[in-house]
C-alpha positions as CSV (number, residue, x, y, z in Angstrom):
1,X,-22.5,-0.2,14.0
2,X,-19.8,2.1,13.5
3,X,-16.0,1.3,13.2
4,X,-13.0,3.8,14.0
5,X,-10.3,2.4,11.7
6,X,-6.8,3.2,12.4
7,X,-4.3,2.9,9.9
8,X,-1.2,4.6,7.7
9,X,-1.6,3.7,4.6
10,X,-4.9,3.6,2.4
11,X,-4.4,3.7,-1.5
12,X,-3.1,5.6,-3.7
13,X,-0.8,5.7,-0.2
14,X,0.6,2.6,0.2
15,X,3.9,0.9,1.1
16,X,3.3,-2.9,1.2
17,X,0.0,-4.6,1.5
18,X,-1.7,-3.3,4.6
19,X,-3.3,-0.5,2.6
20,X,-4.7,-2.8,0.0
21,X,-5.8,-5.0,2.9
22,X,-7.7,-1.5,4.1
23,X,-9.1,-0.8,1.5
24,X,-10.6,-4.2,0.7
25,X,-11.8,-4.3,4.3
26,X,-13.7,-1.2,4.7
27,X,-15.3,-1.7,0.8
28,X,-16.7,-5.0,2.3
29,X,-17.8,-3.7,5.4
30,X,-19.5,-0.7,3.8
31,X,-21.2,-3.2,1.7
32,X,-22.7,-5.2,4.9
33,X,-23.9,-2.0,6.5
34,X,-21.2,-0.6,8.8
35,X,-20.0,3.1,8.9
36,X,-16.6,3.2,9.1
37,X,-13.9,6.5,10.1
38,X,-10.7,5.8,8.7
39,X,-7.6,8.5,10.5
40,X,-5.0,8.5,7.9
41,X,-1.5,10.2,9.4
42,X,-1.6,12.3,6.6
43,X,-3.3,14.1,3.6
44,X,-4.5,11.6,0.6
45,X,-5.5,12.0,-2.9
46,X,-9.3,10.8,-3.5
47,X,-8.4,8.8,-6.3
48,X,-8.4,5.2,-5.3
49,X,-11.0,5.6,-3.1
50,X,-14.7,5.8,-3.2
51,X,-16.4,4.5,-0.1
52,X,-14.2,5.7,3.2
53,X,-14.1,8.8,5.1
54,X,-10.8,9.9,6.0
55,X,-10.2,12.6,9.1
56,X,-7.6,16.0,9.5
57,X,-6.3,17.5,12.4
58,X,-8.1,19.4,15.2
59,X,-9.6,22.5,13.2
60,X,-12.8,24.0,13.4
61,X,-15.6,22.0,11.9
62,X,-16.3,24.0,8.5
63,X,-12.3,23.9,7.9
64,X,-11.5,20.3,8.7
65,X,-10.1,18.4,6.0
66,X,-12.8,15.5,5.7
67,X,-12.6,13.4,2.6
68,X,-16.1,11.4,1.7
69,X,-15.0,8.6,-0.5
70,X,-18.4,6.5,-0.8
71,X,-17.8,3.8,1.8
72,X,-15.5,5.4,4.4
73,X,-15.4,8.9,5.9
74,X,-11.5,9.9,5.8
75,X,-9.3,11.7,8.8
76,X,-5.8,12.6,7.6
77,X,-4.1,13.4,10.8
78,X,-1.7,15.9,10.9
79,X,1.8,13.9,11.2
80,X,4.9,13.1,9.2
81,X,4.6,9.2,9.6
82,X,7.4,7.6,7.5
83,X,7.4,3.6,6.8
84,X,6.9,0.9,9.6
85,X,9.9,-0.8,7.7
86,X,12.7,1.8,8.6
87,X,14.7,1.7,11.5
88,X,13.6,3.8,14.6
89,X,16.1,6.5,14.6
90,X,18.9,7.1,17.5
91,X,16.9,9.7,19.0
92,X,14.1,7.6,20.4
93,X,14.6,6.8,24.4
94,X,11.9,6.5,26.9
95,X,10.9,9.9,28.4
96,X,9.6,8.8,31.4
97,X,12.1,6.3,33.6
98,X,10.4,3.6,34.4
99,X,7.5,3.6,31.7
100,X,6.9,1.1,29.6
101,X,6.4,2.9,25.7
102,X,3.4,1.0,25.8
103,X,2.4,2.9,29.0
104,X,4.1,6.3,27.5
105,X,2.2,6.3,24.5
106,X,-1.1,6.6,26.6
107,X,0.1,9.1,28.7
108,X,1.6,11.3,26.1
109,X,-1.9,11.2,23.7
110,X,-3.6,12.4,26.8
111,X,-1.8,15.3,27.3
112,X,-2.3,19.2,26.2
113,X,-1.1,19.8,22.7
114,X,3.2,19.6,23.1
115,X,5.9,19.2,20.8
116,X,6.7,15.9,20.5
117,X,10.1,16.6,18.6
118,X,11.3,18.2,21.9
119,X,11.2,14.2,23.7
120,X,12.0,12.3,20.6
121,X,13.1,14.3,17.9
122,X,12.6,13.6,14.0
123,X,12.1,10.3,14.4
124,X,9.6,7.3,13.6
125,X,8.5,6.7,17.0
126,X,7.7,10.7,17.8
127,X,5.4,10.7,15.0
128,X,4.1,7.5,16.3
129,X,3.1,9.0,19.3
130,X,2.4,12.6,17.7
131,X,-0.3,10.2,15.2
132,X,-1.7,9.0,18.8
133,X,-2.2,12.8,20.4
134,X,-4.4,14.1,16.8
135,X,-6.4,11.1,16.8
136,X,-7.3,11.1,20.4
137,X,-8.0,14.7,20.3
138,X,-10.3,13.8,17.3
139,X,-12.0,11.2,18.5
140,X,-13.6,13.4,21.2
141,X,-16.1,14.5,18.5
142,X,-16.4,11.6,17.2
143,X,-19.2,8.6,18.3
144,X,-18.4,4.6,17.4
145,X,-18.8,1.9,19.2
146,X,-15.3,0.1,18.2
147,X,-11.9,0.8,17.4
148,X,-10.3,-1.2,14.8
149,X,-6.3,-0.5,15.3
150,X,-4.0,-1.6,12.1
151,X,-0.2,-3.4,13.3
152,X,2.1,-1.3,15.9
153,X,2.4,2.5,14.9
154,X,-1.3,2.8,15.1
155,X,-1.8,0.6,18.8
156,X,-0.5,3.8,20.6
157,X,-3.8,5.5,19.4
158,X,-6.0,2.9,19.7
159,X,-5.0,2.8,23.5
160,X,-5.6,6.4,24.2
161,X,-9.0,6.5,22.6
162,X,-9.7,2.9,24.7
163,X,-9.1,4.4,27.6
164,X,-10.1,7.8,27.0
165,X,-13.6,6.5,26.0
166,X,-14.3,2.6,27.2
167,X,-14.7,1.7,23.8
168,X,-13.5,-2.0,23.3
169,X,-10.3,-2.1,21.1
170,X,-9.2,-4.7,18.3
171,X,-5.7,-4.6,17.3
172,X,-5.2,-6.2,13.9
173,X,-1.6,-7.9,13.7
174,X,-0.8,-7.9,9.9
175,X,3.1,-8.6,10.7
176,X,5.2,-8.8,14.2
177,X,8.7,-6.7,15.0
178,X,10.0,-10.7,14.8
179,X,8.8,-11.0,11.2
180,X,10.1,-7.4,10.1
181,X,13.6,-7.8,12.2
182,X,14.1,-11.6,13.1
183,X,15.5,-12.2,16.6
184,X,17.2,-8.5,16.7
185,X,13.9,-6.8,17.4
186,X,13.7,-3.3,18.4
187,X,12.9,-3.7,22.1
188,X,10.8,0.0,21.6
189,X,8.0,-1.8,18.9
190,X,7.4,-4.9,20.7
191,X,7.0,-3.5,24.0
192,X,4.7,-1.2,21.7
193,X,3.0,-4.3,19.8
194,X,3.0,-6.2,23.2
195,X,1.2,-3.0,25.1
196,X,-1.6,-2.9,22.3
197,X,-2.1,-6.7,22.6
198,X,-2.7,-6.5,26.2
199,X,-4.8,-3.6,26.3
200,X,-7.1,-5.2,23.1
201,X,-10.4,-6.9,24.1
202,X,-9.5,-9.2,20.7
203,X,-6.6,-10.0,18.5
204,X,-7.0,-10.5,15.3
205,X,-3.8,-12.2,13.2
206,X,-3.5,-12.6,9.4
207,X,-2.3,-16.2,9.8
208,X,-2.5,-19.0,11.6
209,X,1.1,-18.6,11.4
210,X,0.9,-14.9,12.9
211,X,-1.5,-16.1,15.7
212,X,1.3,-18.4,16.7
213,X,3.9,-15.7,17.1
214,X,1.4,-13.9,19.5
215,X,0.7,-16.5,21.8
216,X,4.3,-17.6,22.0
217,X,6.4,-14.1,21.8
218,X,3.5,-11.7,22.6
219,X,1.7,-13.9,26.0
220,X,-1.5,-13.7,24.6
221,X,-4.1,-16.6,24.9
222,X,-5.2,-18.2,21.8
223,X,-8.8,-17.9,22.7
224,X,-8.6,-14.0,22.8
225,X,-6.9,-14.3,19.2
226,X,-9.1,-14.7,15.6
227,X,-6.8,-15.7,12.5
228,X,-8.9,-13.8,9.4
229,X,-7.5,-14.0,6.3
230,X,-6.9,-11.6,3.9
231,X,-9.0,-11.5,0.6
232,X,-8.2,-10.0,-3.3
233,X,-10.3,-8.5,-5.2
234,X,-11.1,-9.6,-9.0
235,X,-8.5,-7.6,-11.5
236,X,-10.5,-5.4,-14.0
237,X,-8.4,-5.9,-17.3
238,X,-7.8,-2.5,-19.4
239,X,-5.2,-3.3,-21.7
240,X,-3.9,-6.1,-23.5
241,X,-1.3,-9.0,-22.4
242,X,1.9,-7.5,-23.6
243,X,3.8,-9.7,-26.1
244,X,7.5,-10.1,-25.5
245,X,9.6,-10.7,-28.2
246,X,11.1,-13.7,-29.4
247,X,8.8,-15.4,-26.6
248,X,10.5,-14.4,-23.9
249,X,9.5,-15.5,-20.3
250,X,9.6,-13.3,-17.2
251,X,10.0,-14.5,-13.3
252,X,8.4,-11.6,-11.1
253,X,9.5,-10.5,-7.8
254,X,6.8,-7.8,-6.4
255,X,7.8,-6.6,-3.1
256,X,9.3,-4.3,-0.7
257,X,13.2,-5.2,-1.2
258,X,13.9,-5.9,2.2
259,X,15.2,-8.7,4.7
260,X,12.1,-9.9,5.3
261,X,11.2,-10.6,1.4
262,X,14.3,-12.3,0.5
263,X,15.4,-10.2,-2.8
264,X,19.1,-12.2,-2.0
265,X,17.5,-15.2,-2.6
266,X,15.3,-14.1,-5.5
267,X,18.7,-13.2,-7.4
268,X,20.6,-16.2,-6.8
269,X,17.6,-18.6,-7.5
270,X,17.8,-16.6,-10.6
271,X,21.6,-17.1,-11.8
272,X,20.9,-21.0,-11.4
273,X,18.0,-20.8,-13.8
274,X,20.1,-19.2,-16.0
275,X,22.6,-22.4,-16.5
276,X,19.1,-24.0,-17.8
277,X,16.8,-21.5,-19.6
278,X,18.1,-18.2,-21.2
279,X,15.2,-17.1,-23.0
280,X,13.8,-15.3,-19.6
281,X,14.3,-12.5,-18.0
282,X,13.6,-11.7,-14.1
283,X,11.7,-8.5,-12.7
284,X,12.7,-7.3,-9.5
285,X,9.5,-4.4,-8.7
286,X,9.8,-2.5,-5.7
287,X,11.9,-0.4,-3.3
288,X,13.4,-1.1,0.2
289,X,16.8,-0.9,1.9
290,X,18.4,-3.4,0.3
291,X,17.5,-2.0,-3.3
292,X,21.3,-0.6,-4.1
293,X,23.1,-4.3,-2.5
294,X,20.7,-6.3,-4.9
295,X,21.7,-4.1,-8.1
296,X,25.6,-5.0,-6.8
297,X,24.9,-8.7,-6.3
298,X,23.7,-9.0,-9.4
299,X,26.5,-7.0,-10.9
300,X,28.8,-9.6,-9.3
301,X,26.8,-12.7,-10.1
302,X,27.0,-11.2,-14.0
303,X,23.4,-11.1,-14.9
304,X,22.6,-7.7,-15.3
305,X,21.5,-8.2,-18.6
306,X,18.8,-11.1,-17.5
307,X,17.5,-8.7,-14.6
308,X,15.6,-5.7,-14.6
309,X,14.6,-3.3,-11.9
310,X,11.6,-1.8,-12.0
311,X,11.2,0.3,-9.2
312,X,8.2,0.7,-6.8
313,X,4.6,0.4,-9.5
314,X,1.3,1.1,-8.3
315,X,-2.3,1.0,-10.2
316,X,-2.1,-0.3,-13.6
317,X,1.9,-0.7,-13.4
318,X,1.4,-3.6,-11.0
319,X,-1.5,-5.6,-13.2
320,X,0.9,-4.6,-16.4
321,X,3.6,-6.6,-14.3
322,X,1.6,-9.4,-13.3
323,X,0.0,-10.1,-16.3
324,X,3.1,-10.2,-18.3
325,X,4.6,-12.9,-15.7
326,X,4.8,-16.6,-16.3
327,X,5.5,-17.4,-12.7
328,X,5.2,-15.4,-9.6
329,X,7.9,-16.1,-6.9
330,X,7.7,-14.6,-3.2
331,X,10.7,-16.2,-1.2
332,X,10.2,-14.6,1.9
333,X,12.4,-14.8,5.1
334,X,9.1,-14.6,7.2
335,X,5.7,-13.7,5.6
336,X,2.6,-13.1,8.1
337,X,0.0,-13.5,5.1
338,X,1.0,-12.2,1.3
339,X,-1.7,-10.6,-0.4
340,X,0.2,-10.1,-4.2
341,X,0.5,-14.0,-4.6
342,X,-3.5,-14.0,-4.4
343,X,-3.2,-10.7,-6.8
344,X,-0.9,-12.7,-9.4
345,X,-3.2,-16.2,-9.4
346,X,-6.3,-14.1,-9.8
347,X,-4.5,-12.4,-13.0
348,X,-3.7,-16.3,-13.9
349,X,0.4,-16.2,-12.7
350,X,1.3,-19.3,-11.5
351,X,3.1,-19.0,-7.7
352,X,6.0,-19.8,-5.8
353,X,6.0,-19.3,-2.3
354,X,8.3,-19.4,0.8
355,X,7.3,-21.9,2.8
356,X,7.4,-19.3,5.7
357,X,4.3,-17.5,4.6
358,X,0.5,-17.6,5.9
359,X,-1.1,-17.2,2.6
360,X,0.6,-20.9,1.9
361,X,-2.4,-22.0,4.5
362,X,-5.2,-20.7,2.3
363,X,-3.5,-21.3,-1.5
364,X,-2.8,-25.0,-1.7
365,X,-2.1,-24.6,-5.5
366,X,1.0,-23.0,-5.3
367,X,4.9,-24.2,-5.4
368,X,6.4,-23.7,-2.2
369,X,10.3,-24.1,-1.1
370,X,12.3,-22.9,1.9
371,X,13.6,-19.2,1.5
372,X,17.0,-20.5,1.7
373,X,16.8,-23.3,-0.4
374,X,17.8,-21.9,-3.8
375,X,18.5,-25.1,-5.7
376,X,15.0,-26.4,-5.1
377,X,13.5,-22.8,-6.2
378,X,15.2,-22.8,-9.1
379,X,14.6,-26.4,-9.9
380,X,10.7,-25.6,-9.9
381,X,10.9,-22.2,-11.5
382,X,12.6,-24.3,-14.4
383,X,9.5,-26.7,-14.1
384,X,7.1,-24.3,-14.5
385,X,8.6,-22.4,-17.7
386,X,9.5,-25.8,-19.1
387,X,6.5,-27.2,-18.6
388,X,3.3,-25.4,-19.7
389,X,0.9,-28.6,-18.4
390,X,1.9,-27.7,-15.0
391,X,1.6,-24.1,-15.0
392,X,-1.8,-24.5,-16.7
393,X,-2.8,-26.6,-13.6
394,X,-1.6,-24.2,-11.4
395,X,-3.6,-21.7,-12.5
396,X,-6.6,-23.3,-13.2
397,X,-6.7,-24.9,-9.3
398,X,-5.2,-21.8,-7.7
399,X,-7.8,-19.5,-9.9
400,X,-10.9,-21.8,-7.9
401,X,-9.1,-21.1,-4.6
402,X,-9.1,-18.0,-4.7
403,X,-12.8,-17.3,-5.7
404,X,-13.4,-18.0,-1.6
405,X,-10.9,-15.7,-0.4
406,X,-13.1,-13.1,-0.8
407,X,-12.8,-9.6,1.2
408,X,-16.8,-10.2,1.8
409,X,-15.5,-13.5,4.0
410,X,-12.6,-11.2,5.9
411,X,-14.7,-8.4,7.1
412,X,-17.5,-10.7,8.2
413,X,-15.6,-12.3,10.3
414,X,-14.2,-9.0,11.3
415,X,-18.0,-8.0,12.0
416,X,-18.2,-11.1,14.1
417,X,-15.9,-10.6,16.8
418,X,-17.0,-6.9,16.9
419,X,-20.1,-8.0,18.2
420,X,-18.4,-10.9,20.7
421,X,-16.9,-8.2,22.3
């Protein structure tokens, strides 16, 4: 069986988790058999990499920019896709009256080759549609028998090359526009989201949590949507556990720094600590919008000494972070899944987790509290540095649940309702 795999981010390109999730998918399903086509909306270093093939845009043959990386043949599609996390830009407005952007997005893939800039300008949804044109016009050369279609700004693809060819479509929901924006969602990505759901022969959600959004928000039955969890790979160690001096603790945050991660409550969790323990210090790793209005709430909150910013990390950077950690805390606003608590108990971090998150379905052996309640956060965080027994037993249980969370178990199921449909 062959897969066409649509998706923006595949490592070293990544944003969030949906690019590990890739590439832990398509490893696994190279490993059962399948032959998967990854389009990439954009050009990709082949470190990272050694199973995919990833497509480029519509060139002749001999001068297409095809990447062979062991287990998946590569596409990277000629377009200037930005993040799913930014906002859509002022410029983008229906250009048909009437049309739905689910509806528009088929249409405009369909066409002859056009300027998209000239309907949308330089904005996130014209390159969400300009992805959708490249990859329809190079899946005419292409032969699969299904298309696998990663969250919203790859559905608008996925629907042209359903229609265009009768292939059936899966659309895999790794987050909603209600989990990235709350109740003020951009009316242009759900009707997008919505469109692709409709269209898909199967849904497939991260959560049990994320298949309830669906159904309620989206219309869709539950028997047309398949909750597959996400997996994690075992860590290869290279280096040794740095030693901190004076024995020094560290509380990891590892995440975009956005509303829907919580970084605000992250910080303030952090200054209560700090009336119990001093001899810690908190790691805030990533980048997001709210990056500058966390470094000035903790400024005001007078902790700056106690916590570090590290930036966006990637490759070793990340397992450095992790395995330094004593506790791993993901407060989350509204998590779908969460693949980097699996990544930190698989490294031996104990977790703490929003009780808003799927991944608290699968990973029993983890602390959980409500985003918004920082006392009781803090409280436990305290536990666990106090405490060694129970961080010990935290790792130790959360280390054998994770052993079945396997990427080998995701795409299987993955394979399975291929064939259903």
């Amino acid at each position: 069986m062959r897969v066409l795999m649509l998706g923006w981010e595949f490592p070293p390109i990544i944003s969030g988790g949906l690019g590990t999730a890739c590439l832990g998918l398509t490893k696994a399903m190279k490993g059962m058999g399948l032959d998967v086509l990854f389009m990439l909306p954009r050009g990709m270093e082949q470190e990272g990499a050694s199973h995919v093939q990833i497509l480029g845009q519509r060139v002749p043959a001999d001068r297409r920019s095809t990447t062979q990386l062991g287990h998946v043949r590569v596409t990277p599609v000629s377009s200037r896709l930005f993040s799913p996390y930014q906002s859509l830009g002022t410029g983008a407005t229906s250009a048909a009256t009437g049309a739905t952007r689910g509806e528009q997005a088929i249409r405009m893939a369909r066409k002859q080759p056009f300027d998209l800039a000239d309907y949308y300008g330089g904005n996130l949804l014209s390159e969400v549609y300009r992805y959708a044109h490249a990859c329809a016009e190079l899946a005419q050369d292409e032969t699969f028998d299904v298309i696998h279609a990663h969250d919203w700004m790859t559905y608008p693809a996925g629907l042209a090359i359903a229609d265009m060819t009768g292939k059936p479509l899966v659309v895999h929901v790794h987050s909603t526009e209600f989990d990235r924006s709350g109740e003020d969602v951009q009316q242009q990505i759900w009707d997008i989201e919505r469109a692709g759901m409709q269209r898909a022969a199967s849904v497939i959600c991260v959560s049990q949590m994320t298949k309830n959004i669906v159904t309620a928000r989206y219309g869709q039955s539950a028997e047309k949507v398949e909750v597959v969890y996400n997996g994690v790979d075992p860590p290869e160690y290279r280096d040794p556990i740095p030693v901190l001096p004076g024995g020094c603790k560290i509380v990891l945050f590892l995440g975009r720094i956005t509303m829907q991660k919580g970084p605000e409550y992250f910080v303030a969790a952090a200054r209560k600590v700090l009336e119990k323990v001093e001899n810690v210090k908190f790691i805030v790793a990533g980048a997001g919008d709210m990056f500058h209005r966390m470094i000035e709430q903790v400024a005001c909150l007078g902790i700056g000494q106690k916590v570090l910013f590290a930036g966006f990390l990637r490759g070793s950077d990340v397992d450095r972070a992790f395995r330094m950690a004593s506790l791993y805390v993901m407060p989350s606003v509204s998590e779908p899944f969460g693949i980097a608590p699996l990544e930190a108990a698989s490294r031996g971090v104990p977790v703490l987790i929003s009780k808003n998150s799927g991944v608290s379905e699968v990973l029993r052996h983890a602390l959980t509290a409500d985003f918004w309640d920082i006392d009781e956060m803090a409280n436990k965080i305290v536990g666990v540095l106090r405490h060694p027994p129970l961080a010990a037993t935290l790792r130790e249980h959360a280390g054998r649940e994770i052993r079945k969370l396997t990427w080998d178990r995701a795409a299987a199921a993955c394979l399975r309702v291929y064939e259903r449909i």
